[in-house]
C-alpha positions as CSV (number, residue, x, y, z in Angstrom):
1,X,293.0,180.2,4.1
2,X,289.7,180.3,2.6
3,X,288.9,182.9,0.2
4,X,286.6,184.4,-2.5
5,X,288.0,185.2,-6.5
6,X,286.4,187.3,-8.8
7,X,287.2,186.7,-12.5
8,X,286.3,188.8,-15.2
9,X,286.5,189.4,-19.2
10,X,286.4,192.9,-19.5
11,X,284.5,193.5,-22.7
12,X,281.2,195.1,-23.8
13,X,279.5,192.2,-22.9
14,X,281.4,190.8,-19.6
15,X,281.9,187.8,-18.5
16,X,282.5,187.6,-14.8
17,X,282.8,184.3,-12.1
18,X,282.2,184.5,-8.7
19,X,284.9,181.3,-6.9
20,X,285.8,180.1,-3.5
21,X,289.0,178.7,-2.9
22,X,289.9,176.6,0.5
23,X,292.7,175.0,1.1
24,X,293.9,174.6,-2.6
25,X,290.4,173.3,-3.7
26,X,288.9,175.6,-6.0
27,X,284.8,175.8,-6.5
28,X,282.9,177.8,-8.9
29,X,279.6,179.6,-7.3
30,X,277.9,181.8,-9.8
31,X,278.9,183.1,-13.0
32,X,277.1,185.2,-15.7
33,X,277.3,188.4,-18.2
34,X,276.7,191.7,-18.5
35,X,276.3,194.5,-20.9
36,X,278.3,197.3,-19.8
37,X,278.8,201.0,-21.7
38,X,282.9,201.6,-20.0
39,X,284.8,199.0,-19.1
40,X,284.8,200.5,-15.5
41,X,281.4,200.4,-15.2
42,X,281.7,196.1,-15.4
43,X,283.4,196.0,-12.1
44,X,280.8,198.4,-10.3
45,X,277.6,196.2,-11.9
46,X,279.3,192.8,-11.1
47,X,280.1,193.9,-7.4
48,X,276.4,195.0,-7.4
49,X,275.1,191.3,-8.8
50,X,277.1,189.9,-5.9
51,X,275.9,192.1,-3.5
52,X,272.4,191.8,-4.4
53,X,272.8,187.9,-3.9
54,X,274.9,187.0,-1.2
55,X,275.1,190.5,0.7
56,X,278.2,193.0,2.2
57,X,279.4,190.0,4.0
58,X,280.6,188.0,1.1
59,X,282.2,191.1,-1.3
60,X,284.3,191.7,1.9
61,X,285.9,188.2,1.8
62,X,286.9,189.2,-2.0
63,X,290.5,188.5,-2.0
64,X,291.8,188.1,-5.9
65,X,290.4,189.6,-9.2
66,X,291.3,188.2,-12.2
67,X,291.1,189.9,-15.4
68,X,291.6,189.9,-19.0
69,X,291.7,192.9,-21.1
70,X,290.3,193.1,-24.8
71,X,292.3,194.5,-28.0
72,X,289.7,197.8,-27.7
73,X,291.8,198.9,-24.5
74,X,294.6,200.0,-26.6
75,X,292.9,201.7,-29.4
76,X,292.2,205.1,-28.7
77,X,295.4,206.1,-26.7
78,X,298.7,204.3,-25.7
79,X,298.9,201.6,-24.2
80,X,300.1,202.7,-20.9
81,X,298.0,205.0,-20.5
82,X,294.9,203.0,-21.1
83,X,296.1,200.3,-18.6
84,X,296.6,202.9,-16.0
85,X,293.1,204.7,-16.5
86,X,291.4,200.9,-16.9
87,X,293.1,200.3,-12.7
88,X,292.6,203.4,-11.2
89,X,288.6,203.2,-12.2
90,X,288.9,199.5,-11.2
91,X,290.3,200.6,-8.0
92,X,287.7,203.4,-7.4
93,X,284.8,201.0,-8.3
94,X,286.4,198.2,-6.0
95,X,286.5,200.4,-2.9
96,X,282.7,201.6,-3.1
97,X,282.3,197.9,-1.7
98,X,285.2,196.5,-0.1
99,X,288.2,198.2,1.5
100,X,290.2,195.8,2.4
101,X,293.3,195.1,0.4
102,X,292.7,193.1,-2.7
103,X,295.2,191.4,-5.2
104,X,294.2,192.4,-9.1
105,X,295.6,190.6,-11.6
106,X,296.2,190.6,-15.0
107,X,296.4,187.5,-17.6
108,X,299.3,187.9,-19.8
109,X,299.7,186.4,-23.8
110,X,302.8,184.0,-21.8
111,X,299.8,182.4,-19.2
112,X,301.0,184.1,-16.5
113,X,299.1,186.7,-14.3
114,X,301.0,190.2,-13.5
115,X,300.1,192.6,-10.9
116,X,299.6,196.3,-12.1
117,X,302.7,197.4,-11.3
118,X,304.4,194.9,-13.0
119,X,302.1,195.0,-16.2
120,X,303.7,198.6,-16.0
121,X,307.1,197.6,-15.9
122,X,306.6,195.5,-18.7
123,X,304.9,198.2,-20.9
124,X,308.1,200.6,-19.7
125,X,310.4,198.1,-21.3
126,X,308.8,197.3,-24.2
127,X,305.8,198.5,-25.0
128,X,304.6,195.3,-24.5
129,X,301.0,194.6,-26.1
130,X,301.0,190.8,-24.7
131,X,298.3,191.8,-21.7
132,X,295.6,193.3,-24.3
133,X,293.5,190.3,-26.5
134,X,294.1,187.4,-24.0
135,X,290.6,186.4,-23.4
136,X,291.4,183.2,-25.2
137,X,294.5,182.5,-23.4
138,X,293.2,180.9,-20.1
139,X,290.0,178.7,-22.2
140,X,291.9,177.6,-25.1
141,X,294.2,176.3,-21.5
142,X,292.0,175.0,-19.8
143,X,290.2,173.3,-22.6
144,X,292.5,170.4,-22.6
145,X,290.3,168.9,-19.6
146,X,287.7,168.4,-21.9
147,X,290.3,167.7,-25.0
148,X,291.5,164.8,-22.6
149,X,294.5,165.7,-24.5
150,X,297.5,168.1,-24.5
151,X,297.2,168.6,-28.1
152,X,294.1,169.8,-29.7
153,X,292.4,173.2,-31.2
154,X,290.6,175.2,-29.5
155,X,287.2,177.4,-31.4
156,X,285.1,180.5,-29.6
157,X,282.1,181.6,-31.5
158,X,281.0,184.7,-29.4
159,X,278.8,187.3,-30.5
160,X,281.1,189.3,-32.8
161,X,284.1,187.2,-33.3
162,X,285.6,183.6,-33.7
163,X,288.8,182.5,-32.4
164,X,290.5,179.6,-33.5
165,X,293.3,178.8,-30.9
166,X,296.0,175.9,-32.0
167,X,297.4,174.4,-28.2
168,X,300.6,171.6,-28.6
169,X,301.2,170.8,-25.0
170,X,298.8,172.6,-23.0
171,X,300.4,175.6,-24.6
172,X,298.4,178.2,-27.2
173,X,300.5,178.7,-30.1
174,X,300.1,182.3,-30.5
175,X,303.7,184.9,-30.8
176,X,304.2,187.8,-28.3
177,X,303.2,190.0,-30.7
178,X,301.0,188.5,-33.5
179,X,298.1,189.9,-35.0
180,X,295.4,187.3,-34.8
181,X,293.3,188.5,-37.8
182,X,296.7,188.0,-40.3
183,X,297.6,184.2,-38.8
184,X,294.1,183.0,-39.2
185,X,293.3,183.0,-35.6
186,X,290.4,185.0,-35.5
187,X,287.6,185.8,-37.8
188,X,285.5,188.7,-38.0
189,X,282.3,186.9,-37.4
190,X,280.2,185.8,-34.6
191,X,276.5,185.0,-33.4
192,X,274.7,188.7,-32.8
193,X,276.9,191.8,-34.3
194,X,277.7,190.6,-37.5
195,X,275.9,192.6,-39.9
196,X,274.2,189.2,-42.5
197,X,275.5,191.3,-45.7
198,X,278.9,190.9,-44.9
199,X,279.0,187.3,-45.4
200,X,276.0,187.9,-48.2
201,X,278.9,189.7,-50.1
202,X,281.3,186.6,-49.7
203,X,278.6,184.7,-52.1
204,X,279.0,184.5,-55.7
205,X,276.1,186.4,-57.1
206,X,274.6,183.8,-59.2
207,X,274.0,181.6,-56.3
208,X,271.0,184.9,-55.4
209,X,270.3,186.4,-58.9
210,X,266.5,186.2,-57.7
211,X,267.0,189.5,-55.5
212,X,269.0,192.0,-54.6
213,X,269.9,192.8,-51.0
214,X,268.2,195.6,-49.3
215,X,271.6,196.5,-47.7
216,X,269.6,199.2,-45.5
217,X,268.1,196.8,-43.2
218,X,269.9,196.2,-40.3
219,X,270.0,192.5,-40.8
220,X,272.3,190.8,-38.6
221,X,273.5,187.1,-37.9
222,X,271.4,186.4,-35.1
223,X,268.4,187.5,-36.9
224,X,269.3,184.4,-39.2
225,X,269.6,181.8,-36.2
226,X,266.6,183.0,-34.8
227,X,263.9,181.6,-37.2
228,X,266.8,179.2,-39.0
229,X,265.0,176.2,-37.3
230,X,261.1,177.3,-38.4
231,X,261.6,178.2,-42.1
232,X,260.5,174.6,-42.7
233,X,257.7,174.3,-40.0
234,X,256.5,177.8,-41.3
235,X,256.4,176.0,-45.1
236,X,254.7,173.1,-44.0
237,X,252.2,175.0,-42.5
238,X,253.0,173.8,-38.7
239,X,252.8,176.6,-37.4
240,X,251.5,180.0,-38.2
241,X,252.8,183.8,-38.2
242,X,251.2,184.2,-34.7
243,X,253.1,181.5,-33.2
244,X,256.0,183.3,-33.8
245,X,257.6,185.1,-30.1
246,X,258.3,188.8,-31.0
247,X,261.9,188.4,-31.4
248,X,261.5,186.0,-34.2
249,X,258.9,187.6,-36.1
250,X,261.2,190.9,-36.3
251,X,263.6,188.4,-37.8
252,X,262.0,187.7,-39.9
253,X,260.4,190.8,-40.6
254,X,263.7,192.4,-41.5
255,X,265.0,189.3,-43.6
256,X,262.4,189.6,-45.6
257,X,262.7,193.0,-46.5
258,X,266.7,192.3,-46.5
259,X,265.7,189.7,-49.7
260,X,263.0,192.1,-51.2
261,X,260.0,190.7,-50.5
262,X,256.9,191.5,-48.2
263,X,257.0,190.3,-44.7
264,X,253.2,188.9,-44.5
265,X,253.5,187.5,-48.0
266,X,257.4,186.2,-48.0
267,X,258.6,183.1,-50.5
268,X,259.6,180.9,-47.9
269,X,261.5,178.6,-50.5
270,X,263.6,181.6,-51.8
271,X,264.3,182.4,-47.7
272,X,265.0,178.8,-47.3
273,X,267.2,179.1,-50.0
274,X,269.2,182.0,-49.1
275,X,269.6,180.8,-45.9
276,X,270.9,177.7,-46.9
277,X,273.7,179.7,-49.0
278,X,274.6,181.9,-46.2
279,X,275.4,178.9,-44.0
280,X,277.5,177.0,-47.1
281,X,279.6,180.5,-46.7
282,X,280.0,180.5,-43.2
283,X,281.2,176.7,-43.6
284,X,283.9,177.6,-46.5
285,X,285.2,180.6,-44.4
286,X,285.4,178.5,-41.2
287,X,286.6,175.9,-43.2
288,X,289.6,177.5,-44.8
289,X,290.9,179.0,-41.5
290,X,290.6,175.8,-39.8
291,X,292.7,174.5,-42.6
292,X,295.4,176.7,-42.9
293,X,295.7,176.2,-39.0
294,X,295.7,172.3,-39.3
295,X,298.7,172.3,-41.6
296,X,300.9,175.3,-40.7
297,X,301.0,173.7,-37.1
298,X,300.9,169.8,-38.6
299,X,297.6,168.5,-36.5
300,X,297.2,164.6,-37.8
301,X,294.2,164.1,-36.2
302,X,292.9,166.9,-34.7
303,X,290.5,167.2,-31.5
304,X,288.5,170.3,-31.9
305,X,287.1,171.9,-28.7
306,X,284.4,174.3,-29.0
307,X,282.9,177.2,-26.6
308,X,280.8,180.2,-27.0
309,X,277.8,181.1,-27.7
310,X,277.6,180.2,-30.9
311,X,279.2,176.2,-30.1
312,X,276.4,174.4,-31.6
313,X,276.7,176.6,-34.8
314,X,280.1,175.1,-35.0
315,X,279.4,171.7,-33.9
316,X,276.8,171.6,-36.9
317,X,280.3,172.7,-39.4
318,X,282.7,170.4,-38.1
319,X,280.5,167.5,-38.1
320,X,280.5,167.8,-42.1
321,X,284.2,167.6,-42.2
322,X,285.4,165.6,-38.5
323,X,284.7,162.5,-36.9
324,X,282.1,163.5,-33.7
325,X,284.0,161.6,-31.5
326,X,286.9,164.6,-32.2
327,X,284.9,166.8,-31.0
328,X,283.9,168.2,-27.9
329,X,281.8,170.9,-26.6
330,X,282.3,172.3,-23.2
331,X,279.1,173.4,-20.9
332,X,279.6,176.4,-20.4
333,X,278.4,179.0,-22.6
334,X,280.3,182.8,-23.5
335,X,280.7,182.4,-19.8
336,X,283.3,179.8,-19.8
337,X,285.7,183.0,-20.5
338,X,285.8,183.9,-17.0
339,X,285.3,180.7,-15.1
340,X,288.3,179.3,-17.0
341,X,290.5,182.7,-15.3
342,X,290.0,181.3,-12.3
343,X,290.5,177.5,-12.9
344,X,293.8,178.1,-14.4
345,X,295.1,180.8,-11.8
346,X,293.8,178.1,-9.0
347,X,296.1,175.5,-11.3
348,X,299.2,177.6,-11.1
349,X,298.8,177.2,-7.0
350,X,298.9,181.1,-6.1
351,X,298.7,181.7,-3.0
C-alpha cells in the first residue's frame, strides 16, 4: 500500500525528508533543513513546509516517521525522561495536522528502528544510551552505495562537528556504549560554529609571531571559507572591496580585526598567510584521527566517503594524502542525514 515517510534529524539545525513508498519501491520527494529553538518545535515547522507545498491532503497520507535523536537529548535530565518529554511533544505537534494513527520510530546505535514503547523498555533495563548520537548510523550505512564497497570509512563535516565512521561489512564499528570524542570518531570541529581561535590555539606560535589574536572577535570557521577563495583575487587587484556580497565583507571585516589590523587597510599577504596556517592545522588534526582509525581497525586501502556540508573542505584534505579515485563524495549535502533514514528503513523491508 502506498504511503508517505517523514524522516528527520532532530537537531538545532534539522534535517528532515519528505518519501513515498509503493509497493516496496521507495522515492525521495523533497528534503531540506531547518533552524529550530526546541527540538519539538522541528516537527511542527517541517509539518508546516509540507503543508505549505503539497496541502492537508498529502500530511494525511503520513504513515511512518523516522527519527534520530542527538547526544543534547540526554544532557540536562535522564535519559528517560528526556525521551518521554521529546514523544509526547512529537505527539502533540503531529496531531495539530494529522490524526490518523502514525508509526514513529526511532534509529537505534544496533541499525534497528524501535517504537517508543520499546525505546522505553530498553532504557528500563539498562539505561541504555544506544538511541541518543545515531545521526551517523543510517549514512555511514547507506554510504556503501556510493563506497561500491562493504568496507570503507565514512566522514561528516557538518556545521559544528566531524564524524569519522569506520564500516567493515556494511556495519559501523562503533560499541553500544562508546564515547565518540575518546575513540577518535568525532571531532569538535565543523563548517559554521567553530569559534577560528580554537584551532588558532592548536598552532605553534612562531608560525604567527607577526600578531596576536584579537580573541574578542567572534571569528568563526565559516567566516574563514567565506572569503578563503578571494584573498588572492583581492591581492591581485581583480576585484575590489565593493565586489564583495555583505556576508563576505563582514568576514573579512572581523578577520581582520581577529589578526590586528584595519579592515579597509588589511595585509592581504599576512591574511593569506594565516589562512594558509589555519588550514595546515585543520589537515594535521583530521589527519591524525583518520590515522589512528585506519590502523586500530586495519584499512589496507581505504575508500573514504564524504558528506556534509563541509565535503569539499575534506575532499581538498584527503586528496593530499589518498588516491582520488578512493574517494567519493555523495550529492547530497547536510541533508543526506535524513534522506539516508528513510533509504535504510525502506532496505530493511518494514512494512
Amino acid at each position: 500500500m502506498m504511503h508517505y515517510i517523514l524522516s528527520m534529524e532532530l537537531d538545532r539545525k534539522t534535517k528532515w525528508a519528505l518519501s513515498i513508498k509503493d509497493k516496496g519501491v521507495l522515492e525521495i520527494l523533497d528534503y531540506g533543513k531547518i533552524k529550530v529553538n526546541t527540538l519539538s518545535e522541528s516537527i511542527f515547522d517541517v509539518f508546516s513546509i509540507i503543508y505549505k507545498r503539497y496541502g492537508h491532503n498529502l500530511l494525511e497520507h503520513v504513515k511512518v516517521i523516522l527519527l534520530s535523536i542527538p547526544d543534547v537529548a540526554s544532557l540536562f535530565q535522564p535519559l528517560k525522561q528526556s525521551v518521554q518529554e521529546l514523544y509526547s511533544s512529537i505527539k502533540e505537534e503531529i496531531t495539530f495536522f494529522n490524526k490518523e494513527q502514525i508509526d514513529l520510530l526511532f534509529i537505534h546505535r544496533d541499525g534497528n528502528f524501535y517504537t517508543y514503547e520499546e525505546i522505553i523498555s530498553k532504557i528500563d533495563s539498562s539505561e541504555d544510551i544506544e538511541i541518543v548520537d545515531t545521526y551517523w548510523v543510517a549514512p555511514s550505512i547507506v554510504a556503501s552505495k556510493y563506497a561500491n564497497s562493504t568496507d570503507y570509512i565514512y566522514l561528516d563535516m557538518g556545521s559544528s562537528t566531524t564524524s569519522i565512521i569506520p564500516v567493515k561489512d556494511k556495519r559501523p564499528l562503533v560499541d553500544a556504549d562508546e564515547n565518540r570524542l575518546f575513540s577518535y570518531k568525532l571531532i569538535c570541529f565543523g563548517t559554521e560554529d567553530t569559534p577560528l581561535i580554537s584551532v588558532v590555539n592548536r598552532i605553534r606560535r612562531d608560525k604567527y609571531k607577526e600578531f596576536i589574536p584579537y580573541i574578542y572577535s567572534p571569528v568563526y570557521m565559516n567566516d574563514l571559507f567565506n572569503i578563503d577563495h578571494l584573498i588572492d583575487k583581492l591581492r591581485k587587484k581583480e576585484m575590489t572591496l565593493d565586489e564583495l556580497s555583505k556576508e563576505q565583507f563582514l568576514s573579512l571585516f572581523k578577520l581582520s580585526i581577529f589578526i590586528g589590523q584595519f579592515p579597509f587597510n588589511v595585509n592581504l599577504n599576512l591574511l593569506s598567510n594565516f589562512i594558509k596556517e589555519v588550514k595546515k592545522e585543520i589537515d594535521k588534526m583530521i589527519t591524525k584521527y583518520l590515522s589512528k582509525i585506519i590502523k586500530t581497525y586495519a584499512f589496507k586501502d581505504p575508500i573514504f566517503v564524504i558528506g556534509g556540508d563541509g565535503k569539499n573542505l575534506i575532499f581538498k584534505l584527503l586528496i593530499q594524502h589518498f588516491s582520488k579515485n578512493k574517494i567519493k563524495k555523495i550529492p547530497y549535502g547536510s541533508e543526506f542525514s535524513a534522506i539516508a533514514l528513510a533509504i535504510h528503513y525502506n532496505s530493511l523491508n518494514i512494512k
